[in-house]
N, C-alpha and C positions, 0 to 999 in steps of 0.2 A: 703873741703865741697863744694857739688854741686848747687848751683842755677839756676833754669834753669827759664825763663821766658817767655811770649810772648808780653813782650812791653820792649820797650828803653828804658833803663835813668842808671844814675852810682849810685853807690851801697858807698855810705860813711860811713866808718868804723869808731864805737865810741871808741872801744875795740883797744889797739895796741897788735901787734903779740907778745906773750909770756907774755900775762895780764895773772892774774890767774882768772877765774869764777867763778862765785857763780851760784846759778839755778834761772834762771830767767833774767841773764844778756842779758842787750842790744849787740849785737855785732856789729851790723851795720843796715844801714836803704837805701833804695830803691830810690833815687829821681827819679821819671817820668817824660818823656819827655813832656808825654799828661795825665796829672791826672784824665782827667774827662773820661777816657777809663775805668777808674776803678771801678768799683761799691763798696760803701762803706755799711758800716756795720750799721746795725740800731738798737736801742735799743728795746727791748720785752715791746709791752705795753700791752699786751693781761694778761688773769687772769691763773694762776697755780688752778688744778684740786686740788681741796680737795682729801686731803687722808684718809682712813679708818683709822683709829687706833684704833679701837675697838678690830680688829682680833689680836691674839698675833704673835709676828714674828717666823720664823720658829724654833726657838733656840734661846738660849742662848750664845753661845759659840760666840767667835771674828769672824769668817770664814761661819758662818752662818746666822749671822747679818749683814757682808759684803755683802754675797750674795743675800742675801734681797734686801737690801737698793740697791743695785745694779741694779738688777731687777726693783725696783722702779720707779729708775732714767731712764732707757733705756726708760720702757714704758710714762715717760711722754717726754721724746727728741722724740719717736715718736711719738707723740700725741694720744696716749692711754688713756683710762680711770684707 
């Protein structure tokens, strides 16, 4: 596995070589030379757009409901109505 970066610092692995995974395991973590190069991550304080639910979704069925709900989500990640 490739990492590529553009800041310095050593890479400390939580995981030993031949652990076995689960989804979502920690494998290793980044320590930075200069952390404050990094912009970090800020939590959502803004409000989520009301949804219609009045209209019926397009279908019933599992794959037409996915696509929906799918649709849904794209348009509020882009800030759509």
């Amino acid at each position: 596995m490739t990492l590529r970066v553009t800041e310095t610092g050593n890479v400390v692995y939580v995981k030993r070589p031949g652990a076995v995974l689960e989804a979502g395991s920690l494998i290793a973590h980044l320590e930075l030379d200069d952390a404050s190069l990094v912009t970090k991550a800020q939590d959502y304080k803004g409000v989520f757009p009301d949804v219609d639910t009045t209209t019926p979704n397009s279908g019933s069925k599992l794959n037409q409901l996915h696509s929906s709900y799918r649709a849904m989500l794209d348009n509020i990640l882009a800030g759509k109505p």
